[in-house]
C-alpha positions as CSV (number, residue, x, y, z in Angstrom):
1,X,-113.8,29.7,12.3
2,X,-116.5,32.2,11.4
3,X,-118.7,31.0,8.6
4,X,-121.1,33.3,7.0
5,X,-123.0,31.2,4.9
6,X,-126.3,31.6,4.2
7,X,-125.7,35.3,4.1
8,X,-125.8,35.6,0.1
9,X,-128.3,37.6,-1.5
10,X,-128.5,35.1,-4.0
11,X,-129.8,31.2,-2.7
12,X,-127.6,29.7,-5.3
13,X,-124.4,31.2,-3.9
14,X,-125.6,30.5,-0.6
15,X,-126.4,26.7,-1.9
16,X,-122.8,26.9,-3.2
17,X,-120.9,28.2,0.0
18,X,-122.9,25.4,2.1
19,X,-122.0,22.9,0.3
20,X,-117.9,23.8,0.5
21,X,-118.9,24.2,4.3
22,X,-119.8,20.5,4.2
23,X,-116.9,19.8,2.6
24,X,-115.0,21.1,4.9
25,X,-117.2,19.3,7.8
26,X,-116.1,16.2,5.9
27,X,-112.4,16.9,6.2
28,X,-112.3,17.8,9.9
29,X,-114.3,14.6,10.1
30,X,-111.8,11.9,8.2
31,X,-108.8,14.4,10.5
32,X,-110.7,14.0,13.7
33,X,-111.8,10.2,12.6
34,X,-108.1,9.2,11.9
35,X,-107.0,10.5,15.3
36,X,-109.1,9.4,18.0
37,X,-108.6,6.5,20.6
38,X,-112.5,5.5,21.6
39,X,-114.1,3.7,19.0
40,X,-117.5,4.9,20.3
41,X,-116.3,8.1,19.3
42,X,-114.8,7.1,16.3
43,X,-118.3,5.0,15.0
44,X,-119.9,8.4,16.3
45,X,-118.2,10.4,14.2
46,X,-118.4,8.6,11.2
47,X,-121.7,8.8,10.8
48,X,-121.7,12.2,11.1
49,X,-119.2,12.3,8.5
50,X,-121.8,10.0,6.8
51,X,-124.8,12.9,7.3
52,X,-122.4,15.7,6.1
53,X,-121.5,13.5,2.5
54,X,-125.4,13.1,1.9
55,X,-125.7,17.1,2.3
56,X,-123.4,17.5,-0.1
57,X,-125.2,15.0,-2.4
58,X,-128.8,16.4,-1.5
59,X,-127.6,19.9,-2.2
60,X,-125.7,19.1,-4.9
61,X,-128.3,17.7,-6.8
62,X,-130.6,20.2,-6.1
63,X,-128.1,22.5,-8.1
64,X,-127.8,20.3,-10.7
65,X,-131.3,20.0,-11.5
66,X,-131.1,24.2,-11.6
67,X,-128.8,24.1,-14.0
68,X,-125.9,25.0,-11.9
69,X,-123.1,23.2,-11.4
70,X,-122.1,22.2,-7.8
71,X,-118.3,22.3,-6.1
72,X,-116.7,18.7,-6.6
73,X,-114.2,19.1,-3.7
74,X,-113.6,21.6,-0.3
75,X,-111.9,25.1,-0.4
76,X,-109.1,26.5,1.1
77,X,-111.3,27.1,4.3
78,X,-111.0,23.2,4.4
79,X,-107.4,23.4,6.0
80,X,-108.2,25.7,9.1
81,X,-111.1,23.6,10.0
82,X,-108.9,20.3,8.9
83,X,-106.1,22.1,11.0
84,X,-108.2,22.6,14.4
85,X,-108.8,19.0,14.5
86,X,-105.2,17.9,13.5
87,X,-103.6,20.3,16.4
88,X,-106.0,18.6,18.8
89,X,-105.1,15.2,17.8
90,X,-102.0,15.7,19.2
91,X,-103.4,15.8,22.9
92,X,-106.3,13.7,23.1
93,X,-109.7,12.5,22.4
94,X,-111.8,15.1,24.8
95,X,-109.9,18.1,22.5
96,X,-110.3,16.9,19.3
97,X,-114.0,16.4,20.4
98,X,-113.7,20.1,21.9
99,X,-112.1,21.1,17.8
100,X,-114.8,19.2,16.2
101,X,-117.8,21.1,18.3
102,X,-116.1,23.9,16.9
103,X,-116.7,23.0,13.4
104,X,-120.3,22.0,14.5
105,X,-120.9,25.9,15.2
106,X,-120.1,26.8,11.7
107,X,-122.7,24.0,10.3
108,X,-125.4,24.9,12.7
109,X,-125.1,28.9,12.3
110,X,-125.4,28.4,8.6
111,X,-128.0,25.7,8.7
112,X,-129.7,27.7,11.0
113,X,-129.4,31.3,8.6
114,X,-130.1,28.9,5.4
115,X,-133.5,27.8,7.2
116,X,-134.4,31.3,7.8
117,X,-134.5,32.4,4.3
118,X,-137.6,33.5,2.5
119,X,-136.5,32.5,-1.3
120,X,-136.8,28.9,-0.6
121,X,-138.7,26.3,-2.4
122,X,-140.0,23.4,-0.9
123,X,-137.8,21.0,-2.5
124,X,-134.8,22.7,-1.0
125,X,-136.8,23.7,2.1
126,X,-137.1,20.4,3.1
127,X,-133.2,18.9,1.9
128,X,-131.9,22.0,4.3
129,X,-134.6,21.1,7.3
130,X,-133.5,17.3,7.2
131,X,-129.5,18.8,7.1
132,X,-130.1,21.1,10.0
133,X,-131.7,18.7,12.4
134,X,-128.5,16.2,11.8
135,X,-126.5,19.6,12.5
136,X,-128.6,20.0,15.7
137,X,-128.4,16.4,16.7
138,X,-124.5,16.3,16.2
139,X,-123.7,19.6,18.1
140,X,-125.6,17.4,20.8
141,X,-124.1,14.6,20.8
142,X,-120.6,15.8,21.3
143,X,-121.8,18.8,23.8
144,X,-123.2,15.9,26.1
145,X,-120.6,14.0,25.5
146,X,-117.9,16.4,26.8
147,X,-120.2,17.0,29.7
148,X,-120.3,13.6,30.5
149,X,-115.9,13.2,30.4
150,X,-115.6,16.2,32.3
């Protein structure tokens, strides 16, 4: 999946689209959760599920105290990402990590694009630096841990 988040002219939009990203995150998680064997793994990625429900609280807040009402649930975008981890499920724990670095791309390219941008205050400045170095530290984790089950 492709995300372009953070990509708005406007930072609320871009606030808005990151947070159904996480959302979506979230549901790949529970999918991806629900279907592996090693409970390392699983207790892994449950606390990344963990980071990705506080981003939607941290960003959601921040909207909220703009004025702006946040999303209360994922997109339609949520299935394809859901989907990737579902399809691996069927064959085994080293895929569904494979389907889940996937997803990670799409949180890190948008953290990454959101961190870039010149409109932001420091309140949100901050809430999006925190959120991209669990991004950074996730996409780790499961790249060395792929390389190390190879």
């Amino acid at each position: 999946m492709v995300t372009f988040t953070g990509t708005q002219n406007e930072l609320t939009e871009a606030i808005i689209d990151l947070i159904l990203l996480e959302y979506d995150a979230v549901e790949a998680y529970k999918a991806a959760v629900e279907r592996l064997d090693n409970k390392v793994y699983k207790s892994k990625l449950q606390e990344f599920q963990s980071d990705h429900e506080r981003h939607i609280d941290e960003l959601s807040k921040f909207l909220t105290q703009k004025k702006i009402i946040p999303p209360k649930g994922p997109d339609a975008k949520q299935f394809l990402a859901k989907g990737k981890t579902i399809l691996a499920g069927l064959i085994g724990d080293r895929l569904i990590l494979h389907a889940m670095n996937s997803n990670e791309d799409d949180t890190n390219t948008a953290y990454k694009r959101m961190n870039d941008r010149e409109d932001l205050d420091e309140t949100i400045k901050n809430i999006l630096s925190r959120a991209y170095d669990d991004e950074i530290k996730h996409k780790t984790w499961i790249e060395d841990t792929l390389e190390e089950t190879k």
